[in-house]
Each structure stands twice: as C-alpha cells, then as structure tokens.
C-alpha positions in Angstrom: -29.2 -37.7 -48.5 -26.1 -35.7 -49.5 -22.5 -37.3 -48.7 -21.0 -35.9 -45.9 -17.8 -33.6 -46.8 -14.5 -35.1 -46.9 -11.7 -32.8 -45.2 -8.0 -34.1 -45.0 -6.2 -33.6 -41.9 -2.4 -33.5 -42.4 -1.3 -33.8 -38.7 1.7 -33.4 -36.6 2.2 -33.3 -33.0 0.7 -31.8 -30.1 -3.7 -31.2 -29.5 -4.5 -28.9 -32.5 -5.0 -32.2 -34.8 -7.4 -33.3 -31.9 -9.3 -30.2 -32.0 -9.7 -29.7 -35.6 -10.5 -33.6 -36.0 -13.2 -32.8 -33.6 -13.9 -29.6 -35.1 -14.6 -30.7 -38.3 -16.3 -34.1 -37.2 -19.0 -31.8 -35.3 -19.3 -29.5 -38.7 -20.6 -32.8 -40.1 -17.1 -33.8 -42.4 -15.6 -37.2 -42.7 -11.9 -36.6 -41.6 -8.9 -38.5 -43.7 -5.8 -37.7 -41.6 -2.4 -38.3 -42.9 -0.1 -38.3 -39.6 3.6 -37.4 -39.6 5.7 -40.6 -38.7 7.5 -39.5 -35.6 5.2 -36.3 -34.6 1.3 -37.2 -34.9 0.0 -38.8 -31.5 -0.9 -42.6 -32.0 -4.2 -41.5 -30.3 -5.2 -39.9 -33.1 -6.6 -42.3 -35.2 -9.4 -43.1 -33.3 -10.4 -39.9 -33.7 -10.7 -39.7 -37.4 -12.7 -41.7 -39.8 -9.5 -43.0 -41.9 -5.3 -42.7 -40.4 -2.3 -43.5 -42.1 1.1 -42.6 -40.7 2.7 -41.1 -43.7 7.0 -39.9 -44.1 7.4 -36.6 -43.0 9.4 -35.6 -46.1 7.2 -37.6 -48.2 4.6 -34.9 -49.5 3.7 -37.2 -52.6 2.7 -39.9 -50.3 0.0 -37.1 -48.1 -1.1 -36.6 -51.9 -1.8 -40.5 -52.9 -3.3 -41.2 -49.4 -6.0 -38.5 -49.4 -6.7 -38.4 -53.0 -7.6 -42.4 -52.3 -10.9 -40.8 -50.5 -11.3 -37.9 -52.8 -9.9 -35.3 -51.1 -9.2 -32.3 -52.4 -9.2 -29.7 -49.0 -6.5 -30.6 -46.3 -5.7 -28.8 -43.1 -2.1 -28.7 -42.1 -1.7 -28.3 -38.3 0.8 -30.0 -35.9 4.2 -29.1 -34.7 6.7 -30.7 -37.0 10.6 -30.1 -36.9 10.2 -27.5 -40.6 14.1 -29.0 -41.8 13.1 -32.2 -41.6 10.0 -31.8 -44.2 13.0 -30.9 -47.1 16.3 -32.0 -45.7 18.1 -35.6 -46.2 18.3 -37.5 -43.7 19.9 -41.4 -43.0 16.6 -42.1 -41.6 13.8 -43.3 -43.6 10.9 -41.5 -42.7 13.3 -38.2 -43.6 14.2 -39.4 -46.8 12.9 -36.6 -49.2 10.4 -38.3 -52.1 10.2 -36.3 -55.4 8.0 -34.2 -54.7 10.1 -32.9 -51.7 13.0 -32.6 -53.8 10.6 -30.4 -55.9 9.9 -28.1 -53.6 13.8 -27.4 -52.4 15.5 -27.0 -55.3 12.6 -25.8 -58.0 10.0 -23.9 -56.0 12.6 -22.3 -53.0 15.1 -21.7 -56.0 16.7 -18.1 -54.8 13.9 -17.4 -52.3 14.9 -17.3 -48.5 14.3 -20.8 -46.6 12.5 -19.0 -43.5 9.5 -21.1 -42.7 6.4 -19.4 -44.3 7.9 -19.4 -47.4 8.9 -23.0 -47.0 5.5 -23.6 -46.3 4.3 -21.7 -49.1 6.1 -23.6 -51.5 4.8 -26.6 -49.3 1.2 -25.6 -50.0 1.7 -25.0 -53.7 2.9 -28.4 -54.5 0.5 -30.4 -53.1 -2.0 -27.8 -55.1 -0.2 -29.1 -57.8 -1.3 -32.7 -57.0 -5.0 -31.5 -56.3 -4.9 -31.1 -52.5 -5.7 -27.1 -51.4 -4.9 -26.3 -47.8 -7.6 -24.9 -46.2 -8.0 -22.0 -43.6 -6.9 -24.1 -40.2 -8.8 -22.4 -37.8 -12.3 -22.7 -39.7 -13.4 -25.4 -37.8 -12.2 -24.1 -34.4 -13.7 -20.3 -34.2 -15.3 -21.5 -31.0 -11.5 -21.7 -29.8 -10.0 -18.8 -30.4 -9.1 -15.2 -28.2 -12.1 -13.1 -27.3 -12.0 -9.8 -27.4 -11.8 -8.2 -23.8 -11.0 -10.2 -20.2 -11.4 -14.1 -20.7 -10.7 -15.1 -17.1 -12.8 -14.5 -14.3 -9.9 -12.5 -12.5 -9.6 -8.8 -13.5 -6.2 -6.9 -14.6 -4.4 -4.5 -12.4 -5.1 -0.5 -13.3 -1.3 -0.5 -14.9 -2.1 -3.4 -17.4 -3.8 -1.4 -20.0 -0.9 1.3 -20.2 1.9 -1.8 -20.9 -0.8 -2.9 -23.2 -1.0 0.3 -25.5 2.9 0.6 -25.1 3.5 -2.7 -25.9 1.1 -3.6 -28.9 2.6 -1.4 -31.6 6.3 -3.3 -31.0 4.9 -6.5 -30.6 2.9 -6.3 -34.1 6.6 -4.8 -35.8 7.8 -8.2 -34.3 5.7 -10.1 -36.5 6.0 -7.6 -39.4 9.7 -7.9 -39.5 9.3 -11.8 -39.0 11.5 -11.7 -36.2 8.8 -13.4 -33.4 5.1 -12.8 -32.5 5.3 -12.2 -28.4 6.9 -9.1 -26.2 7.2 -9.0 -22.2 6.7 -6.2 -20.9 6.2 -3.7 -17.7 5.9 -0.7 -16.4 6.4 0.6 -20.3 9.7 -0.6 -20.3 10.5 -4.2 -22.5 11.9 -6.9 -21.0 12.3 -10.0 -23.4 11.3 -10.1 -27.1 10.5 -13.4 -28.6 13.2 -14.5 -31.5 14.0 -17.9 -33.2 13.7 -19.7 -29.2 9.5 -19.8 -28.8 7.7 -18.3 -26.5 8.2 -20.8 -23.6 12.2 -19.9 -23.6 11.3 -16.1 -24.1 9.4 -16.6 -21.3 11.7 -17.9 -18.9 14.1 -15.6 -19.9 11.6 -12.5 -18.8 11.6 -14.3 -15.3 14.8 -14.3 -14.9 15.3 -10.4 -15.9 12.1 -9.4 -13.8 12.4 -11.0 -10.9 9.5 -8.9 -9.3 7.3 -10.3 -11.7 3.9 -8.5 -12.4 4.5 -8.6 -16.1 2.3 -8.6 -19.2 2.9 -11.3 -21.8 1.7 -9.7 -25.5 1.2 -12.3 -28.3 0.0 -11.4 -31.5 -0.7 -12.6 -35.2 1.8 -11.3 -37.5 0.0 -8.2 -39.8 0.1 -11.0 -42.9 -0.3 -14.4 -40.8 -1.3 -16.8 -43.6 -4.4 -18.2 -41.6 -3.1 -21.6 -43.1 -0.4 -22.4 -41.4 1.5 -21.4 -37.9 -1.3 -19.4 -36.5 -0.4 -18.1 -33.0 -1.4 -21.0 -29.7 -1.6 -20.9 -25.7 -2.9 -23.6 -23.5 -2.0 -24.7 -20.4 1.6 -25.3 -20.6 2.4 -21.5 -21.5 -0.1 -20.7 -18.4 2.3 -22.5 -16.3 5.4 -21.0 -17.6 4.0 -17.9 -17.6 2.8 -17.8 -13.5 6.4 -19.6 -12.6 8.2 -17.0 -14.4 6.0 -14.4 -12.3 3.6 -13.1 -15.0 0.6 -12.3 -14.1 -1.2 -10.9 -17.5 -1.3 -12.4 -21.0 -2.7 -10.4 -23.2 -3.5 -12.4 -26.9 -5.0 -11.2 -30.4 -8.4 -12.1 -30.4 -10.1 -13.9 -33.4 -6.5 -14.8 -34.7 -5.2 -16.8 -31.2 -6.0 -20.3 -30.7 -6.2 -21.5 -27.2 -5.9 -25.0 -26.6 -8.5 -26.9 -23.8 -10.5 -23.4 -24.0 -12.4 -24.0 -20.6 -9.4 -25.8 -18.5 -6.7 -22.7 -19.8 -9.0 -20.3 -18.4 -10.0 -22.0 -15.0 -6.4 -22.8 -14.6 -5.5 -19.1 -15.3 -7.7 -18.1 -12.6 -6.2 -20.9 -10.4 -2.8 -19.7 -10.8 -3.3 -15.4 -10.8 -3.0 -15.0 -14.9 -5.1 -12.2 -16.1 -6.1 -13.5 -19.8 -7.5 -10.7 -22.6 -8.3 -10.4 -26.0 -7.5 -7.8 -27.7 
C-alpha cells in the first residue's frame, strides 16, 4: 500500500487553513501544519495530522519542523501582518531568526519591499532549505468563483453594462499593483480599492453612494502568483457589502476563493447580493 502524501501547511489566521487542511485531508495527504504564533486559530490542530506553533519571523524554524516529517511541498495561506515576518520586534515570537535576516538584507537587497516580492523572496528561501510552496488553491478548486450567476437571485438589466465598464479598470488595478476591487454604477466609479482592503473600500462606496444599487468587481491581478494572496469573499464581505447598499458582486471565476461556499451564497440570497463569476 503506498504512503499517503505528506503536504505542509504553513498557516495563519482566518478559515483558508481550515479549508485547505480539509482539502488536502479529502485528496488523501497527511497534513504537517506549522501555525503562526499569534495568527493560526488554536482549533486548527485538530484538524491536521501533526501542529506546532512556530515564530512568525522564524522561517528556519517552518523549515526544521516540516522537514522532521519529510516534507518537501508547503502551502502558505493565512492572514499574517507581512512586516512582522522580516521586521524586529521586542517580542519574541517577532524576533527575526537567520534565515529571516537572510531574506531582508540579501534576497530584498535593492528590490522594492511591496508584499509579493517579499513573499517571493519568502518562497525562495525556504526552497533553499528544501520546502517548495505549492499552488494554494490546488486542493480547494471545488471553492472557487464559477463562471456566470452563483446565487439563486438574478442581476438587474444595468449590471452587465457596469460590468463591461468596469472590468478593464479593475484588471489595470491589479496590473499596476495598486488593489484588486472597483465599485462601480451606472458607468461611473465610485471607490477603488488601495492599501485599506476591500472591507474599508467598501464602506467607503457606501458612504459616497448612498442610493446604493452598486456593483462590487474583484479580480485576480493579470500575474497573481497562485501561491500566495489569491483574491477571498465569504460572509463577512457579504455583509459589508449589503450594509453599504450593494447589491451585486461580481468576482473572477476559477481565480476567486469563496470561503463557506454554500452558506456565502444562501446568505447572498438572504440579504439581495447578486453573486457572478466572470
């Protein structure tokens, strides 16, 4: 009987280390998850097959840990504050290791510090100690954005014109690195998503359309390095989305993750949010 394969799971906070734990688990792998002291979820590590909390500026420790149960592919999913996997910090768990200071000041030498080249460099280095960071969504294709209308309610007749208007700008967004979601209505932008998130950007269209009955575009970025930061909704950006008085959310399908598939959608319905894949 051949071994099962052995995936690491380097996690941070939030449900995507849930679902690719149970992503991979159900693909038949044997998951050794390294958790981010002060980001992964406790709950976690009942639902791997090995946990340690490891130093979030630690990399060489992720390296020892998974390497102890022959791993050699890792998925890297989780939010995690980006500074605090390089900078100093008085606290412990922040306190760069070698490897850390290895990727600062030798691999990020010159370059720009925004965060997929941070990550980059993050990726290379623990290539150097024999751990290759995977594709995160390869366990989760059951999760992602469907092409047409996921929710049961249907878009208004003016939706598909924002859409066309809107889809061009909001893929220069992510081409120029500047953010990866546009409001929009009636052909004119509202709110463009920049270093804030999408929940603030959000809020902010709310407050400049007051009418509400705008479209919410969120897209991959043209060269979204499928191993790290790939675009999420769930529930929570359902919510902010119908208090805020949108009513359409329109997401790149195949490249999209939405969290708690089945309960995003039914509460989409619940709450008026057209959802489409596009």
């Amino acid at each position: 009987m051949a071994e099962a394969r052995v995936l690491g799971l380097i996690a941070g906070g939030g449900r995507l280390p849930f679902m690719v734990a149970a992503g991979a688990r159900k693909a038949g792998c044997r998951v050794v998850c390294v958790g981010l002291a002060g980001y992964a979820e406790k709950d976690l590590a009942s639902e791997v097959d090995v946990f340690y909390e490891v130093g979030v500026a630690r990399p060489g420790s992720w390296i020892r840990r998974l390497r102890q149960h022959h791993v050699s592919e890792a998925i890297m999913v989780g939010r995690v504050t980006k500074s605090h996997l390089f900078t100093p910090r008085r606290i412990l768990r922040y306190v760069p290791d070698w490897r850390a200071f290895r990727v600062y000041y030798w691999r990020l030498r010159g370059k720009p510090k925004q965060t997929d080249i941070l990550l980059s460099a993050l990726a290379d280095e623990l290539a150097c100690g024999g751990i290759t960071l995977e594709n995160s969504i390869m366990y989760n294709q059951d999760d992602l954005a469907e092409p047409g209308v996921m929710t049961k309610r249907q878009p208004a007749p003016q939706v598909e014109n924002d859409i066309t208007f809107g889809w061009p700008l909001a893929k220069k967004l992510g081409e120029l690195d500047i953010g990866q979601a546009i409001a929009v209505k009636e052909r004119e932008v509202i709110a463009v998503e920049a270093i804030e998130g999408t929940a603030e950007m959000i809020q902010r269209a709310g407050q400049f359309c007051k009418a509400g009955g705008w479209t919410l575009i969120k897209t991959a970025k043209p060269s979204q390095d499928l191993r790290f930061d790939v675009p999420c909704v769930g529930p929570e950006t359902i919510r902010d989305l119908a208090a805020a008085g949108g009513t359409c959310l329109v997401l790149e399908a195949g490249k999209t993750i939405v969290i708690d598939k089945p309960e995003t959608l039914d509460l989409a319905d619940q709450l008026g949010v057209v959802m489409i894949g596009r």
